[in-house]
C-alpha positions, 0 to 999 in steps of 0.5 A: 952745119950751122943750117942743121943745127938750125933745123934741128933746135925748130923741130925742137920748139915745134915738139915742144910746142905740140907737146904743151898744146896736146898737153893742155887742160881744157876748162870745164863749166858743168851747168845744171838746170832745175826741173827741166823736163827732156823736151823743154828745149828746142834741140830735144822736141820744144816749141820754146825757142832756145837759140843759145842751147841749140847752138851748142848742140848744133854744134856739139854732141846731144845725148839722147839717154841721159839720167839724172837721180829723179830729185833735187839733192840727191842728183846734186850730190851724185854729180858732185861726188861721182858716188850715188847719192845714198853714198854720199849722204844725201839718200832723200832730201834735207832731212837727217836722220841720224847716226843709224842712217848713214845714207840720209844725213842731209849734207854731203859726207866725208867719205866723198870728195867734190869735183871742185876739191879733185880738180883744185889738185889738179890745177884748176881754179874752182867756182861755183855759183846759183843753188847749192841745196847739199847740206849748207843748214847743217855746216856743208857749204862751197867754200869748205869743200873745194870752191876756191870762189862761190855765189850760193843760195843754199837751197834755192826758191827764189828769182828775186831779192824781194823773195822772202826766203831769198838768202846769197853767200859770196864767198861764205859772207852773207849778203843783203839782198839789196848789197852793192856788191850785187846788180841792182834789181838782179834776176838769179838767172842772170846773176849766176851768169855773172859771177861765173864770168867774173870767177872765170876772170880770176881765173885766167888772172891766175893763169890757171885753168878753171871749173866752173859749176852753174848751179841754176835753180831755173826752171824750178817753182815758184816760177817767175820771170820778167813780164815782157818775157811771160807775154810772148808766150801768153796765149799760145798754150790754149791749145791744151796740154795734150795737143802740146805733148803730141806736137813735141813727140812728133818733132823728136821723131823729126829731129832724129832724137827718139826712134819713131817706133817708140809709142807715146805712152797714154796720158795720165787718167788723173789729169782731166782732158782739156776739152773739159775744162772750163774757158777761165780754166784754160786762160789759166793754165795758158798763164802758167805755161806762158811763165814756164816758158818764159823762165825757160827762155831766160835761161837759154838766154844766160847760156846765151850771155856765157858763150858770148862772154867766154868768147870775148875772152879767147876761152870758149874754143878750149872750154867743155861745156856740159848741160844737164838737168837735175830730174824730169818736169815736176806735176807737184803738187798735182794738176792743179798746180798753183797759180798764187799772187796778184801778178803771176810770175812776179817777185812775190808770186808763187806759180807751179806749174802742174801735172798737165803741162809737166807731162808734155815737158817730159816727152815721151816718157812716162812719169816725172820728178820723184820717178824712176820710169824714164820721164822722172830721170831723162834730162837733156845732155848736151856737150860743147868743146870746140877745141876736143870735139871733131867737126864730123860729130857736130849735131850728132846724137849720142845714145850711150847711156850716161849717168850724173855720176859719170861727172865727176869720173869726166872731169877727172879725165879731162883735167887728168886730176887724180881720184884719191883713195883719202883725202883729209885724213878720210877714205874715200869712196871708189868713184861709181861713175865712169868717163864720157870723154870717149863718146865726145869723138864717137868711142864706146865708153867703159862703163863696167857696172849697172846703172841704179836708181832709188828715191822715195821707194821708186827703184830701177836698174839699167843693164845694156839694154834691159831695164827693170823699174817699179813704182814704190807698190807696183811689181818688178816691169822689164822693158827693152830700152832699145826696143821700147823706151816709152815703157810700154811693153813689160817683158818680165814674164817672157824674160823671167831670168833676165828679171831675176838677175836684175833684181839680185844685182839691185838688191845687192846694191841697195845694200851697199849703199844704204838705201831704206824703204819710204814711209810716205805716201803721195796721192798724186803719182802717175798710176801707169797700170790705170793709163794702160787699161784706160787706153786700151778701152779706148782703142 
């Protein structure tokens, strides 16, 4: 009797035991890059060696079709809302304008709620640190919206506290740059790191699991990086711009990341041909190229100081990463892009890196930051979680397509938070996005409704495997995605039903979330019709 009554009170423990781990809530760090283009790291098509992103790819799931807004703000406000950012209220950038624009308030509204105040419901201790840029100049700031810890600039622009725009909060207090509550010398690649792990330390003190949002502002102008990081890259750029976006599309067809099928669209015809530039123009160039990729792989190397510290903590296993970046490699302000400073890269520089080399950052696609073709809102998504993610998808490409309003509908998921319908005495906004957690172990996720897109007048819509797109003055273009995802091939004339549809269901939605046309006009965008035609004569 006594052996039974023993056996019986083990199983007890052991379903007691199973239950609370079944029952657990992983921790989640959402990190979002700045301007990183789709084939920026090495796991998507890059020549830039990024050894600590490869490793959670390797050993997690990469998604091969994942979406950003095309800008900044907009991208912030939609993964922190899970509503699309016209709906939050940041339908451009920081400029309000007014009552009458509901959409175009320049901070984040109150008819939304931030992941950080979803998941603080549910139980977790909320952080954020690196660049906020969602309203703080017009009162909207971290702390007030959910971050139970932050270390913010408001808007980014600077690596270096010797920056003349370098602004930190820590927990709402302002901070010199030189406090000594900072490293000294501090870089803000790094420095985001840093307070996330020392956040994330507060957290497991309180014996709660945590959310961490890793705002970085790298790769983002002005670029600037340490000088022994920019000389391993000098020189090995003077290749040119297309040979380097050639040498990235044919290592995704290796790697399995595109379908070999996809033509690489032709180069935009307002970038001259690097054979025709001069030899100090090259040196040039390479210098600029050389800093990107050096910021780049300063930021592989904080994700790198992350793992390794969440692993000396015992909480990598059971910690969701995501990776993501906010819109496609930036060509402002055009070609030339600026080389200012007598030390490029250095504190007090100011280097962009331009329309030629942001071309070979967003291959294969068309376009770039500000567009709604596919290189202005392709982003890298990678995603790690040891402890929830099957060893038989490790390394695997995933090709749902997937949204930066789906974050939010994510973690709720993860963290078995609730969406509130009010929070503080306001409605709240159905959630737009849906959860990724079923394509971590290879299911279909449930996505209901079309993806959309609208910045500065460029429009697009996805719909399985049909996207309609169009430049502010250009006409409706359908492409098959699955088919043809370089955009080369318009099929609305052949499918013009399918056309029509997909312009009823945009136009629907831009009414419903406010969106209005833009009234400015900008010289430097990819005129795709010239490319066509120009490479069509050349064939």
């Amino acid at each position: 009797m006594k052996s039974k009554i023993t056996s019986v009170f083990v199983l007890a423990l052991l379903f007691v035991f199973n239950t609370s781990f079944a029952q657990k809530k992983p921790n989640v760090i959402v990190i979002l890059a700045d301007d990183l283009g789709y084939s920026d790291l090495g796991c998507y098509g890059s020549e830039i060696p990024t050894p600590n992103l490869d490793k959670l790819a390797q050993n997690g799931v990469r998604l091969t079709s994942f979406y950003n807004t095309a800008r900044c703000c907009p991208t912030r406000a939609a993964l922190l809302t899970g509503v699309y950012s016209h709906q939050a209220g940041i339908g451009h950038m920081m400029e309000d304008k007014g009552v009458d624009h509901p959409a175009y308030r320049a901070q984040l509204n109150h008819n939304s709620v931030t992941i950080a105040e979803v998941m603080k419901s549910a139980g977790y201790f909320t952080a954020m640190s690196g660049k906020w840029h969602v309203g703080q100049p017009h009162g909207t700031v971290p702390w007030k919206r959910g971050f139970d810890r932050s270390l913010n600039a408001p808007a980014g622009g600077f690596y270096y506290g010797k920056a003349a725009n370098a602004k930190l909060f820590l927990n709402g207090e302002e901070l010199a740059n030189d406090s000594e509550k900072l490293p000294k010398d501090w870089y803000t690649t790094d420095l985001w790191t840093d307070f996330g792990l020392r956040f994330i330390d507060e957290g497991i003190a309180a014996k709660k699991p945590y959310m961490l949002y890793l705002a970085h502002n790298a790769p983002h102008f002005p670029l600037q990086a340490p000088q022994e990081d920019i000389d391993k890259f000098k020189g090995k750029y003077l290749k040119g711009y297309e040979k380097l976006r050639q040498e990235r599309y044919e290592k995704q067809i290796r790697l399995g990341l595109i379908d070999p099928s996809w033509k690489l669209p032709p180069a935009n015809p307002n970038i001259p041909k690097w054979e025709t530039l001069s030899q100090a123009d090259k040196e040039k160039y390479d210098h600029m190229m050389a800093i990107y990729a050096a910021v780049i792989y300063r930021l592989d190397k904080s994700i790198g100081d992350l793992v390794a510290g969440l692993k000396r903590r015992g909480v990598f296993d059971d910690t969701v990463i995501l990776f993501v970046s906010d819109n496609g490699g930036n060509a402002e302000p055009g070609f030339e892009g600026k080389f200012e400073g007598d030390v490029p890269g250095s504190p007090l520089s100011a280097v962009f890196l331009g329309q030629g080399w942001a071309e070979a950052a967003c291959a294969p696609f068309w376009a770039y930051k500000h567009h709604t073709h596919e290189g202005g809102i392709s982003s890298p998504g990678i995603i790690s979680w040891p402890n929830g993610i099957p060893a038989s998808r490790n390394g695997k490409f995933e090709k749902q397509p997937a949204h930066i309003i789906d974050i939010m509908a994510t973690l709720v998921d993860l963290g078995g938070a609730k969406y509130p319908t009010t929070f503080d005495g306001q409605t709240i906004q159905p959630l737009e996005g849906t959860s990724l957690k079923p394509a971590f172990t290879g299911k279909t996720i449930n996505r209901k409704n079309p993806i959309f897109w609208e910045h500065e007048g460029n429009r697009a819509i996805r719909d399985g495997k049909w996207k309609l797109v169009a430049e502010r003055s250009e006409k409706w273009q359908l492409y098959d995605i699955e088919k043809d995802r370089t955009e080369l091939v318009d099929l609305s004339a052949k499918n013009p039903e399918v056309a029509k549809d997909l312009e009823a269901k945009y136009a629907a939605w831009y009414k419903r979330v406010g969106a209005e046309p833009f009234d400015k006009d900008f010289k430097w965008f990819y005129d795709y019709e010239k490319a066509k035609k120009e490479a069509a004569s050349e064939k």
